[in-house]
N, C-alpha and C positions, 0 to 999 in steps of 0.2 A: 504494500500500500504506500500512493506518495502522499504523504501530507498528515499534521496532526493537530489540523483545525477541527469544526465540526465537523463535519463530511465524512473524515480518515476515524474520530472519534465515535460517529455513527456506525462505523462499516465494520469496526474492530469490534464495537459490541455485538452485533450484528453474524459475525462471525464465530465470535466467540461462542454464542448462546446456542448456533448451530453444529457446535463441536469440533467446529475449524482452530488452527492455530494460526494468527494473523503475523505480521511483520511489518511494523508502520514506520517508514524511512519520514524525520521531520530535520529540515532546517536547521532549525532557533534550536534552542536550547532548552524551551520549555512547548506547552502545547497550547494552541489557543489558535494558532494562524493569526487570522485579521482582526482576532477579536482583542491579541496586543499591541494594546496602544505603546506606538511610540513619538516621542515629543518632538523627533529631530525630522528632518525632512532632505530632499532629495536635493543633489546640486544642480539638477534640472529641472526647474519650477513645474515646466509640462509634463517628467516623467516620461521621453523619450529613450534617453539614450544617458541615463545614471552612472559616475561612477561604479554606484551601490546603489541597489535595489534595497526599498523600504518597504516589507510586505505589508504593513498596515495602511490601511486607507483611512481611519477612523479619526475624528476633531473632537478635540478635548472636552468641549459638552455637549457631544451625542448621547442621546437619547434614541433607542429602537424605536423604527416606526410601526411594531407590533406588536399589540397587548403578548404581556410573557407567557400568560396561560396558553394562548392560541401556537407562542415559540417553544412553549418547551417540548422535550424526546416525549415518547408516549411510556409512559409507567414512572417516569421521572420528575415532579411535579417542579416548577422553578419558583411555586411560590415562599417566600420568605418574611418574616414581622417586618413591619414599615416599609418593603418594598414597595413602587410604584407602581401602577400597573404597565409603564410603558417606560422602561426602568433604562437608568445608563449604562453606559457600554460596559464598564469595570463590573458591576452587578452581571451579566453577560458571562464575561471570563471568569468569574468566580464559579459562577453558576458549570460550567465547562469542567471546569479545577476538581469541585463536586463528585459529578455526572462518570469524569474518568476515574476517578478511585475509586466510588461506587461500584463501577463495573470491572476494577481491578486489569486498566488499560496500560497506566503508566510501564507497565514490567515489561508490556510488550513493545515499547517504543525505543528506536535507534537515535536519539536526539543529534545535532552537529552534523548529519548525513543529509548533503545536497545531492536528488540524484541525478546523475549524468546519462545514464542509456537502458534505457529498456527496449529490448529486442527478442524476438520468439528463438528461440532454441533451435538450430537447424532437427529437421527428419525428428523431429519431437516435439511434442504437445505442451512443453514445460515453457517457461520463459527467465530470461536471464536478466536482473537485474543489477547492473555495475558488478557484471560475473558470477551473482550470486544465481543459484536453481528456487525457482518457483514455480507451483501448481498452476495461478492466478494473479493479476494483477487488477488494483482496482486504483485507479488515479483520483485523489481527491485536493488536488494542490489548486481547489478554488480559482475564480476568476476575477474578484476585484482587485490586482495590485499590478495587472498591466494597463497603466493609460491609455485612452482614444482622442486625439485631439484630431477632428474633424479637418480636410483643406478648407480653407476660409482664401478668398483673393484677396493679396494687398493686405496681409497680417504681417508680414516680414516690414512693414511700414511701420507699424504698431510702435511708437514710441514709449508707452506705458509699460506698467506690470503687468505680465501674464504667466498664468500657473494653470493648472489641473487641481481638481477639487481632491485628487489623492496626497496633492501637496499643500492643503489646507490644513489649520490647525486654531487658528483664532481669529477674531475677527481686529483686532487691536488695528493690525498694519494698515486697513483700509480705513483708518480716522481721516474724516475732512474729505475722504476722494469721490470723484466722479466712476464707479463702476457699473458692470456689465457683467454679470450672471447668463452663461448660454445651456440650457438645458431645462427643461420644463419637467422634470419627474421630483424624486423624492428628494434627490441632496441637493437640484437646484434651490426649490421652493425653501428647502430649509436654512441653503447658507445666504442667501440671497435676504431672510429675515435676519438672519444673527447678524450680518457684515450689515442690516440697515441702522442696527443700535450704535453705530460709532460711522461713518459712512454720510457724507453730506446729501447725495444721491444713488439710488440702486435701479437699474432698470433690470427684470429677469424676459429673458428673450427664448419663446420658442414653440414648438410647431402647435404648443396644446390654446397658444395667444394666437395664432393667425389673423384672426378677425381683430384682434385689437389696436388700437393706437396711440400714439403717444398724445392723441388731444382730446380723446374719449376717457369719461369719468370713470367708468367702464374698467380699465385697463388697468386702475389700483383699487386693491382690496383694505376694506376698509380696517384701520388701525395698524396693519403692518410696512407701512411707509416704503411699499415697492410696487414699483408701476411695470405692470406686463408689459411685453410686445412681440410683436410677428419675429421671427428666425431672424438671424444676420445675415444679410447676402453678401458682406464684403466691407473690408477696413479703407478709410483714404485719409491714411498719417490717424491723428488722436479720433477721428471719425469714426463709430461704427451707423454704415447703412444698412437699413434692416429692408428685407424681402418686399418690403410695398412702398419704397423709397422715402420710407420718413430717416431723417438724420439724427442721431445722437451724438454733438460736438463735445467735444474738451473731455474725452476719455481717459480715466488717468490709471483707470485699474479693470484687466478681463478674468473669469473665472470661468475655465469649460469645467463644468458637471456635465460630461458628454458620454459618462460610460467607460467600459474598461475592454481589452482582447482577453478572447479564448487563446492560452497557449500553452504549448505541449513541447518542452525543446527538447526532454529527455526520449521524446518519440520520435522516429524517422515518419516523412509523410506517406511511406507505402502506408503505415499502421495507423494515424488519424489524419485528416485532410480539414484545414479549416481554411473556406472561404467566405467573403464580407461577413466574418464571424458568426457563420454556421460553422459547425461539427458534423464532415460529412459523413454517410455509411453507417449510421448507429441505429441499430433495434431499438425503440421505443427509448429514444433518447438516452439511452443507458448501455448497450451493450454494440461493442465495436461485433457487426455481421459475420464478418470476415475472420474475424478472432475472437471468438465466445467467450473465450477466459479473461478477456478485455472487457472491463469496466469501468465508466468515465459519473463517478456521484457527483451528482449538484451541479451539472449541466442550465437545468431551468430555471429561468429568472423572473422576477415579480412573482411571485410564491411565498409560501410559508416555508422559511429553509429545512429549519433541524427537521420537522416533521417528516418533510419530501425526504429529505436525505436519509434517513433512520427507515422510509419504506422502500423507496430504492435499495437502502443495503441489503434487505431481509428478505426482499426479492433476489437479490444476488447471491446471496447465500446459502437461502433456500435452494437456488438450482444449483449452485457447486454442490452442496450436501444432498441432490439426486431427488427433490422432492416433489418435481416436476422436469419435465423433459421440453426444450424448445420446438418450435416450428423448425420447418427444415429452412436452411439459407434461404433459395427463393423464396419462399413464404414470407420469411423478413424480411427480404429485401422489398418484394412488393406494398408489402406493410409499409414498410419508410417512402417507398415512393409515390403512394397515394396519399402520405399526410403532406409529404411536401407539394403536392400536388391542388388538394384541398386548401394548403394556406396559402397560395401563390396564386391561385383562382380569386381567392378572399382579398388579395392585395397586399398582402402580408409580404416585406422585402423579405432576403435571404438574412438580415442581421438579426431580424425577430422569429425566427425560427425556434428558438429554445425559451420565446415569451410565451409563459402557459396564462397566466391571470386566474381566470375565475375558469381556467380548463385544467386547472389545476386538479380538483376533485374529483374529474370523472377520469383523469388519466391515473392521478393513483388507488382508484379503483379497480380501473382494468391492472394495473399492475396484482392488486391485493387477490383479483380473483383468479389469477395465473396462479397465482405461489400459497393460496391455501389461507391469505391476511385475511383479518378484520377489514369491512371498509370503513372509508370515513365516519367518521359518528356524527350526528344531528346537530349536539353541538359546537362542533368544529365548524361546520358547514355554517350556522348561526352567528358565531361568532365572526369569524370572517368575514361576510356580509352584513354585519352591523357598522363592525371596525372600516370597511371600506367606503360603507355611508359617511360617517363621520369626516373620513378622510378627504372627500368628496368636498362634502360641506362645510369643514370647520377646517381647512390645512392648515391654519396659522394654530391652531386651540383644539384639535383632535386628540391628543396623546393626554389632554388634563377634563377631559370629558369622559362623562360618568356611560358604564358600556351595561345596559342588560344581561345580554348573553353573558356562557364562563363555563370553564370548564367544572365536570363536578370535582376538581382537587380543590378549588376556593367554595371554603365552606359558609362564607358568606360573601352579598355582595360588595364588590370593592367600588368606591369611592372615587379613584382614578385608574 
């Protein structure tokens, strides 16, 4: 296994419980993946082309954007006295810390081990990891700590600051400046508020603002002192022009919240193929076609993570340990080639291909009903769908608002 974030911590319990012996190659020195926070940041504010890579993506007062009860493993409750319901990140990694000695993970982990090549074992079924023999590999080395900063024309003009939101960490540095927030999902909307509390101006720029303008009332929400707007179509020197040619002059600071890549270095691309960040050739997003003992957890995104990840493992585990038998190749392959199919009809580009949303539930269903799981429960599926209203409606004040739904481990209702 590569990785001993959540994902690698999923898949080793997962393993474990099926009477496998896992082997989890991690990095750091400890286990947590993205969920340790580190203070320092990258010598290349966009996160192209680092010295050193900083796996953490995380800003010093994050806050998950999902109630904990809905985050945590299933049998593993993440409630705790005075925790919040939409708790900080440190709360997170503790929570992590827990979960693996719980499950008696740590013994199995290689810590200080980066790994370099994983390759199939010539005229044998086994695979070789940095020379070592394995049955199975199951890749969990996460996807938010490689940058996406989008081409923009006439950004190399850009006189200002510019970073990626993976090299975020406070909002201090943007005291007094004119910025420009470009991404419209979850770290946009969130840093886009925190960098307005010190920040003379904030504009958040992007495809979900289309319709908005810089001279429609419309286009700021009310109390969070940030004014939407349609994409950027292009820099000219401190100028950003946005897609329906309104100007925003005297830029002095940009922030892509643009997303991260799928990347696989320790893989040769015969074994995974990723293009405009799809993951090609994969059985229900999880298992490489071509090499069945190939498993890639936590592929999908906008999801419930640890959940997803923890029934992907069990799935995977389940068929190592013979509990069910696959479709034959073509059969898979057909399968992946009518969902790619199906979203690309829908309109769906190739980069949102591993966006599940609220397909979330019926995909880990078909998964639970392959491998013998439980499916979703009612109130998972409640919660979710409460939490996403909220989200919907309140983005600035969702995570301090009071949620019906809950799982039955909170034995009364929580408050935040």
């Amino acid at each position: 296994m590569v990785g001993g974030g959540a994902a690698g911590l999923a898949t080793a319990s997962e393993l474990l419980a099926a009477g496998l012996q896992p082997v989890v190659f991690e990095q750091a020195q400890e286990i947590g993946g993205v969920w340790v926070y580190a203070d320092a940041v990258e010598d290349d504010p966009l996160g192209q082309k680092p010295s050193k890579r900083i796996h953490s993506s995380l800003y010093a007062a994050m806050r998950v954007n999902l109630p904990r009860d809905l985050m945590a493993f299933d049998g593993y409750p993440f409630a705790a006295a005075g925790l919040p319901r939409y708790p900080h990140h440190a709360d997170v990694l503790a929570y992590l810390r827990r979960f693996a000695a719980h499950r008696n993970i740590v013994r199995h982990v290689r810590f200080g081990h980066r790994v370099a090549r994983i390759e199939p074992v010539y005229n044998s079924p086994r695979w070789s990891v940095d020379d070592e023999p394995f049955d199975a590999v199951a890749v969990c080395n996460g996807h938010f700590s490689e940058p996406f900063v989008p081409p923009l024309p006439g950004f190399e003009s850009f006189p200002g600051v510019a970073l990626h939101s993976h090299n975020y960490r406070r909002p201090d540095a943007f005291a007094g400046c004119r910025v420009v927030v470009l991404g419209s999902s979850v770290s946009g909307n969130d840093l886009a508020r925190e960098i307005a509390q010190t920040a003379s101006d904030v504009y958040l720029a992007g495809r979900a603002f289309r319709s908005a303008s810089l001279h429609s009332a419309a286009s700021a929400h009310s109390g969070d002192r940030v004014r939407r707007t349609p994409p950027v179509a292009r820099f000219e020197g401190d100028c950003v022009v946005l897609c329906n040619g309104e100007r925003i002059n005297a830029v002095q600071a940009f922030l892509f919240c643009t997303g991260y890549r799928y990347a696989f270095p320790f893989l040769a691309e015969s074994l995974v193929r990723v293009r405009d960040n799809h993951v090609r050739g994969l059985y229900r997003q999880l298992l490489a076609n071509a090499h069945p003992t190939l498993a890639f957890i936590g592929l999908p995104f906008r999801i419930v993570p640890f959940p997803l990840f923890q029934r992907q493992a069990r799935w995977f585990a389940r068929y190592l340990g013979g509990n069910f038998t696959l479709p034959s190749a073509a059969a898979r392959q057909r399968e992946h080639h009518a969902e790619v199919a199906r979203r690309s009809a829908a309109g769906m580009p190739p980069r949102h291909f591993h966006l599940l949303g609220d397909g979330q539930i019926s995909y880990l269903n078909r998964l639970a009903a392959q491998c013998g799981d439980e499916p979703v429960p009612a109130w998972f599926v409640a919660l979710w769908r409460e939490h996403n209203h909220n989200a919907r409606r309140y983005p600035g004040g969702y995570r301090d608002r009071p949620l019906a739904s809950r799982a039955p481990s909170e034995a009364v209702p929580a408050s935040r």
